[in-house]
Residue frames relative to the residue before (quaternion, step in Angstrom):
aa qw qx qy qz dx dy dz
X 1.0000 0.0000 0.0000 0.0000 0.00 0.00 0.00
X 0.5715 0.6195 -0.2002 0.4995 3.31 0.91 -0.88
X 0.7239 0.4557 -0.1798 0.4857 3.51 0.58 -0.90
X 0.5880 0.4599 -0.3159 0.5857 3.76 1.13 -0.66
X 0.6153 0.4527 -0.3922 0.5124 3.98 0.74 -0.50
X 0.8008 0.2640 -0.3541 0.4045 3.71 0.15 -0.41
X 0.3745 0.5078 -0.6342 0.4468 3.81 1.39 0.32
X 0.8282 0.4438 -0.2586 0.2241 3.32 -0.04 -1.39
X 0.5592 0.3684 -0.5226 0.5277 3.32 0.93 0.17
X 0.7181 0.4286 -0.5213 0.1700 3.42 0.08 -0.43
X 0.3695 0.6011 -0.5525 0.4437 3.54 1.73 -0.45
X 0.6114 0.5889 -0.4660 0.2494 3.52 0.01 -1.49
X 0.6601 0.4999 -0.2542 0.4997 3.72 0.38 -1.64
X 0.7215 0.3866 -0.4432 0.3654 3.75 0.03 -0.84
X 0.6530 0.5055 -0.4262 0.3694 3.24 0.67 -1.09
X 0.6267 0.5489 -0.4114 0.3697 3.91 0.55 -1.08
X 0.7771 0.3419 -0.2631 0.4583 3.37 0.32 -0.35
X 0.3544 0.6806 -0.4465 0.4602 3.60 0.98 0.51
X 0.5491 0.8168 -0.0279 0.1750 2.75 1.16 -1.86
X 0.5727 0.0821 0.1901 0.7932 3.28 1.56 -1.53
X 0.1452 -0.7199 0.6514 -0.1906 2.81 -0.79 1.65
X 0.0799 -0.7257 0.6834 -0.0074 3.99 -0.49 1.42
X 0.0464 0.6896 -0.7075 0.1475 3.59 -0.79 1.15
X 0.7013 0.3044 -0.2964 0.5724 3.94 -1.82 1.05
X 0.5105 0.6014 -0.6022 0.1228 4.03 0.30 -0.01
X 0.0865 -0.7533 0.6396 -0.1262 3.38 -1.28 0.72
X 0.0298 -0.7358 0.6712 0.0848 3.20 -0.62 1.03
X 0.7660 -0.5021 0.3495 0.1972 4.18 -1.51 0.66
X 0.0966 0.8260 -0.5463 -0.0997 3.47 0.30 0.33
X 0.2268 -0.7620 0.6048 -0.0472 3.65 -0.42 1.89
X 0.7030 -0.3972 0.4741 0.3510 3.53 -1.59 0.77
X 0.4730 -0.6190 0.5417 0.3157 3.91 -0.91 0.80
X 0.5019 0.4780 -0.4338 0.5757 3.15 -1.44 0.77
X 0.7610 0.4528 -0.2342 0.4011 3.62 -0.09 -0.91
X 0.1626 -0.8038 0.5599 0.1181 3.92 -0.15 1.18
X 0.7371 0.3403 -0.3295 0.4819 3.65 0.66 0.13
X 0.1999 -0.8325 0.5101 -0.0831 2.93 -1.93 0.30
X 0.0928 -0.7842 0.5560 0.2592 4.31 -0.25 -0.09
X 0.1722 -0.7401 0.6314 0.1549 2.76 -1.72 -0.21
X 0.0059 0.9505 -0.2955 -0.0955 3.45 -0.81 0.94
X 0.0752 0.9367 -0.3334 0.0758 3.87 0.04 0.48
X 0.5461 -0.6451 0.4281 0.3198 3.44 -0.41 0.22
X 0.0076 0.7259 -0.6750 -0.1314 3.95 -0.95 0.36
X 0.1242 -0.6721 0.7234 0.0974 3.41 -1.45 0.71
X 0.2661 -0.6847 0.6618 0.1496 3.48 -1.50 0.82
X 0.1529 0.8422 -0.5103 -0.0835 3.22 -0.87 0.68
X 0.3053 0.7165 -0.4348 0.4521 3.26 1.38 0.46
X 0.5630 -0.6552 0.4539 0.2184 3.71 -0.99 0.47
X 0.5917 0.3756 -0.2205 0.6784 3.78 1.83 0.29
X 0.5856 -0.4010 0.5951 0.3771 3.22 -1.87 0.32
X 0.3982 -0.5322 0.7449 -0.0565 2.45 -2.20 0.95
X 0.2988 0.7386 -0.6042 0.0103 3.73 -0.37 0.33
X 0.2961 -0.6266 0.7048 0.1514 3.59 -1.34 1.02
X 0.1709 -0.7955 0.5796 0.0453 2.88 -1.50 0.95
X 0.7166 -0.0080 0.0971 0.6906 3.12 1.72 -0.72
X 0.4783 -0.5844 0.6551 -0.0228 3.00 -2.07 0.89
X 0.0532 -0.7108 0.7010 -0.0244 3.75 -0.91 1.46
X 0.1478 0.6910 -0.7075 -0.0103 3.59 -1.36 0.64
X 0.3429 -0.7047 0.5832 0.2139 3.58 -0.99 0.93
X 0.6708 0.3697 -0.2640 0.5862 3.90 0.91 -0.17
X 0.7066 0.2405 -0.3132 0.5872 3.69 0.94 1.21
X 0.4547 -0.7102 0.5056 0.1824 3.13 -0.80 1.34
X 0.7347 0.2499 0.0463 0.6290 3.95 1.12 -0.15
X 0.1442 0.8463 -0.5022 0.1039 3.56 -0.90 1.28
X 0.2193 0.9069 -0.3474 0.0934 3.44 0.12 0.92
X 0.5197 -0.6576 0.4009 0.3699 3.73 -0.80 0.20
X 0.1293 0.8292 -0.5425 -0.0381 3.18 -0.53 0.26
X 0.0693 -0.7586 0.6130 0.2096 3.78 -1.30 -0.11
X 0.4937 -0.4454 0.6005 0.4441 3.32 -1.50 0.22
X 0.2643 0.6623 -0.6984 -0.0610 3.68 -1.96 0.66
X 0.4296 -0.6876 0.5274 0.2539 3.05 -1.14 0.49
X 0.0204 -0.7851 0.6173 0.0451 3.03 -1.56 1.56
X 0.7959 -0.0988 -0.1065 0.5878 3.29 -0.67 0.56
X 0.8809 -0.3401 0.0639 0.3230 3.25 -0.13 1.55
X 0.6850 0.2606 -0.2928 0.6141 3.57 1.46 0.05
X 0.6426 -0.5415 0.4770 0.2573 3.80 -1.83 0.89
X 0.1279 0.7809 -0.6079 0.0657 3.56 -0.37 0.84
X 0.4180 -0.6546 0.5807 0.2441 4.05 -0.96 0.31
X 0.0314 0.6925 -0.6891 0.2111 3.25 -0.52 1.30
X 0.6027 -0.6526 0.4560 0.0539 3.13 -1.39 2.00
X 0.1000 -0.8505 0.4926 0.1550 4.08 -0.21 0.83
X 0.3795 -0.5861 0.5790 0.4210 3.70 -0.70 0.77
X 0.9276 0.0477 0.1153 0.3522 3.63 -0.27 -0.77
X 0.1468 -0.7800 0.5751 0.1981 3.98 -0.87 0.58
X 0.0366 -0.7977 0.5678 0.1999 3.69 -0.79 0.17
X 0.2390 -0.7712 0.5879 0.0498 3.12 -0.78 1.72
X 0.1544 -0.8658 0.4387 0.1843 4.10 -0.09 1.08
X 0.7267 -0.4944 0.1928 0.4362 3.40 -0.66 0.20
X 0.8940 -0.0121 -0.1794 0.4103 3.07 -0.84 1.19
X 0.4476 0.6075 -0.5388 0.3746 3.04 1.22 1.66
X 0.4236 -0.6912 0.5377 0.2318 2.96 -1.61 -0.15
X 0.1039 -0.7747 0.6238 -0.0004 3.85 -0.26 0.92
X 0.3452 -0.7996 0.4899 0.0403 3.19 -1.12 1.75
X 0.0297 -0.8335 0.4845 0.2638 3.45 -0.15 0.20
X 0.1127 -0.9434 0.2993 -0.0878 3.77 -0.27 0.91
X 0.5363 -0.5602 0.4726 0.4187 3.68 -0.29 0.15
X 0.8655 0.1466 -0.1281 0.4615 3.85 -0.09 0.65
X 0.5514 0.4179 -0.2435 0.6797 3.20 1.92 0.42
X 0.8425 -0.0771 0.1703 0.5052 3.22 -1.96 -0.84
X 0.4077 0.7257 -0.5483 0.0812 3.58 -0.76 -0.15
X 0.5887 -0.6264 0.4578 0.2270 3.60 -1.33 1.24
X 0.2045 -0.7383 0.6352 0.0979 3.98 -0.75 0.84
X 0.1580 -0.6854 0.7099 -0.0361 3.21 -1.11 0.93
X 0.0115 -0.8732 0.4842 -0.0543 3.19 -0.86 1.32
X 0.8012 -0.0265 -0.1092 0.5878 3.72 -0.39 0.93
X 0.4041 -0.8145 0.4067 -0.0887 3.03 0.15 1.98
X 0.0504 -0.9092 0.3683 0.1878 3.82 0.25 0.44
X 0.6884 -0.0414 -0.2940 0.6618 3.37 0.97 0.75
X 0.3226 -0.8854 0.2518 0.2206 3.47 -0.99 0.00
X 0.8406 -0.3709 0.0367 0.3930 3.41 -1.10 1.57
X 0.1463 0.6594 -0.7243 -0.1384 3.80 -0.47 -0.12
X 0.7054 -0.3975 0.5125 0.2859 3.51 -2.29 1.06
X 0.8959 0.1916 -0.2338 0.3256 3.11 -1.71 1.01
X 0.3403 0.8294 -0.2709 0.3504 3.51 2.13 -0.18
X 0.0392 -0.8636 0.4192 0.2773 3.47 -0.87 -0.40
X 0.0116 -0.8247 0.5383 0.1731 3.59 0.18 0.06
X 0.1386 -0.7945 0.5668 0.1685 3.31 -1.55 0.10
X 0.4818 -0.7290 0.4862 -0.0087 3.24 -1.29 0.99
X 0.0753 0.8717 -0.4693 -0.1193 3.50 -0.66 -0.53
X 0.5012 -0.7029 0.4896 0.1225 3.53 -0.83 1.54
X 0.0491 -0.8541 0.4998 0.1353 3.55 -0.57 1.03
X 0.1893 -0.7667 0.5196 0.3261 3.68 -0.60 0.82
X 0.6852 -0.3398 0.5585 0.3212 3.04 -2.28 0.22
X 0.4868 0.7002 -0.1927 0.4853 3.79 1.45 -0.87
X 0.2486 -0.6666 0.6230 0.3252 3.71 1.21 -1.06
X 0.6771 0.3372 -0.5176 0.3999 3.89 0.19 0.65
X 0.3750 -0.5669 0.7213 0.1334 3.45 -1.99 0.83
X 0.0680 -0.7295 0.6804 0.0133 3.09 -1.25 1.11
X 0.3561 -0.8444 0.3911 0.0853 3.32 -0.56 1.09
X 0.2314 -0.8889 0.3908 0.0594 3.57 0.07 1.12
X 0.0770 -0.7447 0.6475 0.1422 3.93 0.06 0.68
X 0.0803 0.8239 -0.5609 -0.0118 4.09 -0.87 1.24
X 0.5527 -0.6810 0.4117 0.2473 3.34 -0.84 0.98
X 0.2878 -0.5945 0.6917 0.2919 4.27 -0.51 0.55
X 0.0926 0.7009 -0.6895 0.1571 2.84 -0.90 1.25
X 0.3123 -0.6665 0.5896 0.3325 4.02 -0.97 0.75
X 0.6221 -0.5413 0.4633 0.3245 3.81 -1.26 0.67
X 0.3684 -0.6977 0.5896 0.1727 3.26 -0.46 1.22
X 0.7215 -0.5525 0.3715 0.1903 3.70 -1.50 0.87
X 0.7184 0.2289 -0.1979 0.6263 3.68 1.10 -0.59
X 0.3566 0.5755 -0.5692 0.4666 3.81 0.77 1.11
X 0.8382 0.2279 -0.3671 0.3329 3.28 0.22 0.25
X 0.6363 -0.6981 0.3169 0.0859 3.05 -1.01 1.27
Protein backbone atom coordinates (compact mmCIF):
# COMPACT_ATOMS: atom_id res chain seq x y z
CA UNK A 1 0.00 0.00 0.00
CA UNK A 2 2.64 2.21 0.88
CA UNK A 3 4.48 1.72 -2.26
CA UNK A 4 1.45 2.79 -4.61
CA UNK A 5 1.51 6.27 -2.48
CA UNK A 6 5.03 7.12 -3.36
CA UNK A 7 4.36 6.07 -7.24
CA UNK A 8 1.65 8.43 -7.20
CA UNK A 9 3.18 11.27 -5.96
CA UNK A 10 5.89 10.89 -8.06
CA UNK A 11 3.47 10.81 -11.20
CA UNK A 12 1.95 13.84 -9.44
CA UNK A 13 5.44 15.96 -9.60
CA UNK A 14 6.11 14.97 -13.25
CA UNK A 15 3.01 16.05 -14.42
CA UNK A 16 3.41 19.67 -12.55
CA UNK A 17 6.18 20.54 -14.32
CA UNK A 18 4.90 19.60 -17.74
CA UNK A 19 2.58 22.12 -16.96
CA UNK A 20 4.70 25.31 -17.91
CA UNK A 21 6.52 24.73 -20.67
CA UNK A 22 9.69 27.51 -21.31
CA UNK A 23 10.65 27.11 -25.01
CA UNK A 24 13.29 29.88 -27.31
CA UNK A 25 15.52 30.55 -24.01
CA UNK A 26 18.45 32.65 -24.75
CA UNK A 27 20.48 34.46 -22.68
CA UNK A 28 22.64 37.90 -24.58
CA UNK A 29 26.03 37.48 -25.35
CA UNK A 30 27.44 41.31 -24.73
CA UNK A 31 31.08 42.55 -25.61
CA UNK A 32 33.42 41.43 -22.45
CA UNK A 33 33.81 43.76 -19.80
CA UNK A 34 30.10 44.09 -19.55
CA UNK A 35 28.73 42.70 -15.94
CA UNK A 36 25.18 42.54 -17.03
CA UNK A 37 22.94 40.80 -19.11
CA UNK A 38 19.00 39.46 -20.25
CA UNK A 39 17.46 36.67 -20.94
CA UNK A 40 14.74 35.71 -23.20
CA UNK A 41 12.07 32.92 -23.70
CA UNK A 42 8.70 32.10 -23.96
CA UNK A 43 6.39 30.50 -21.00
CA UNK A 44 3.29 28.49 -21.77
CA UNK A 45 0.70 27.60 -19.03
CA UNK A 46 -0.93 24.64 -19.40
CA UNK A 47 -2.23 23.64 -16.23
CA UNK A 48 -5.85 24.79 -15.52
CA UNK A 49 -4.52 27.72 -12.81
CA UNK A 50 -2.28 30.70 -12.84
CA UNK A 51 1.14 30.52 -12.80
CA UNK A 52 2.81 33.53 -11.25
CA UNK A 53 6.74 34.04 -11.24
CA UNK A 54 8.00 35.96 -8.76
CA UNK A 55 11.59 35.52 -9.13
CA UNK A 56 14.61 34.38 -11.05
CA UNK A 57 17.80 32.20 -9.60
CA UNK A 58 21.09 32.03 -11.68
CA UNK A 59 24.26 30.56 -10.14
CA UNK A 60 26.49 32.27 -12.99
CA UNK A 61 24.99 35.82 -11.95
CA UNK A 62 25.53 37.49 -8.93
CA UNK A 63 21.75 39.08 -9.27
CA UNK A 64 18.52 37.92 -11.11
CA UNK A 65 15.54 39.76 -11.76
CA UNK A 66 12.41 40.37 -13.86
CA UNK A 67 12.03 43.20 -15.38
CA UNK A 68 9.95 44.97 -18.30
CA UNK A 69 10.29 47.90 -20.45
CA UNK A 70 7.20 50.60 -19.44
CA UNK A 71 6.58 53.70 -20.36
CA UNK A 72 6.51 56.55 -17.93
CA UNK A 73 5.77 59.79 -18.68
CA UNK A 74 6.40 59.38 -22.21
CA UNK A 75 9.93 57.82 -22.18
CA UNK A 76 10.90 53.62 -21.89
CA UNK A 77 12.46 52.99 -18.62
CA UNK A 78 13.09 49.22 -16.96
CA UNK A 79 11.27 48.83 -13.95
CA UNK A 80 11.84 45.59 -11.74
CA UNK A 81 8.35 43.31 -11.48
CA UNK A 82 7.43 41.67 -8.13
CA UNK A 83 5.53 39.07 -9.99
CA UNK A 84 4.11 37.83 -13.64
CA UNK A 85 0.79 36.05 -13.94
CA UNK A 86 0.78 33.61 -16.66
CA UNK A 87 -3.30 32.45 -16.77
CA UNK A 88 -4.36 29.37 -17.97
CA UNK A 89 -3.57 28.49 -21.16
CA UNK A 90 -1.49 31.41 -21.92
CA UNK A 91 1.51 32.16 -23.28
CA UNK A 92 3.88 35.00 -21.86
CA UNK A 93 6.65 36.18 -24.19
CA UNK A 94 9.68 37.17 -22.85
CA UNK A 95 11.42 39.66 -25.28
CA UNK A 96 13.84 42.35 -26.02
CA UNK A 97 11.64 45.50 -25.34
CA UNK A 98 9.26 43.72 -23.03
CA UNK A 99 9.25 41.32 -20.01
CA UNK A 100 12.67 40.03 -19.92
CA UNK A 101 14.96 38.44 -17.00
CA UNK A 102 18.24 40.75 -15.98
CA UNK A 103 21.23 39.16 -15.02
CA UNK A 104 23.51 41.12 -13.12
CA UNK A 105 27.31 40.86 -12.48
CA UNK A 106 28.07 37.98 -14.55
CA UNK A 107 30.76 35.77 -12.91
CA UNK A 108 32.77 34.60 -15.63
CA UNK A 109 31.93 35.43 -19.05
CA UNK A 110 29.38 33.85 -21.56
CA UNK A 111 31.05 32.22 -24.60
CA UNK A 112 28.53 31.71 -28.07
CA UNK A 113 26.79 28.48 -28.53
CA UNK A 114 27.07 27.88 -24.47
CA UNK A 115 24.34 27.10 -22.25
CA UNK A 116 23.58 28.19 -18.92
CA UNK A 117 20.70 27.54 -16.76
CA UNK A 118 18.49 29.46 -14.62
CA UNK A 119 15.44 28.88 -12.81
CA UNK A 120 11.91 30.62 -12.57
CA UNK A 121 10.54 30.82 -9.10
CA UNK A 122 6.78 30.45 -8.55
CA UNK A 123 4.60 32.29 -6.03
CA UNK A 124 3.19 28.39 -6.28
CA UNK A 125 6.60 27.24 -4.44
CA UNK A 126 7.83 25.50 -7.77
CA UNK A 127 11.35 26.18 -9.69
CA UNK A 128 11.37 25.61 -13.16
CA UNK A 129 14.60 25.13 -14.53
CA UNK A 130 15.54 26.80 -17.73
CA UNK A 131 18.58 25.41 -19.92
CA UNK A 132 19.42 28.96 -22.31
CA UNK A 133 21.51 29.12 -25.21
CA UNK A 134 24.40 32.35 -25.27
CA UNK A 135 23.39 33.65 -28.05
CA UNK A 136 24.78 37.32 -29.56
CA UNK A 137 21.51 39.61 -30.33
CA UNK A 138 20.64 39.08 -33.69
CA UNK A 139 20.29 42.51 -35.87
CA UNK A 140 16.45 42.81 -36.32
CA UNK A 141 15.94 42.43 -32.32
CA UNK A 142 15.91 45.70 -31.88
CA UNK A 143 13.03 47.60 -32.01
Amino acid sequence: MIRLIVLLCGLVVGVVHAEVIVTDATVRLLPPGVPNTAAYFSIQNQSDTSQTLIGVSADFAAKAEIHNHVLVDGMMSMQQQSEVVISPGESVKFSSGGLHIMLFGLKQPLREGKSVVFRLLTKEGKSISVTASVARPSAHSHH
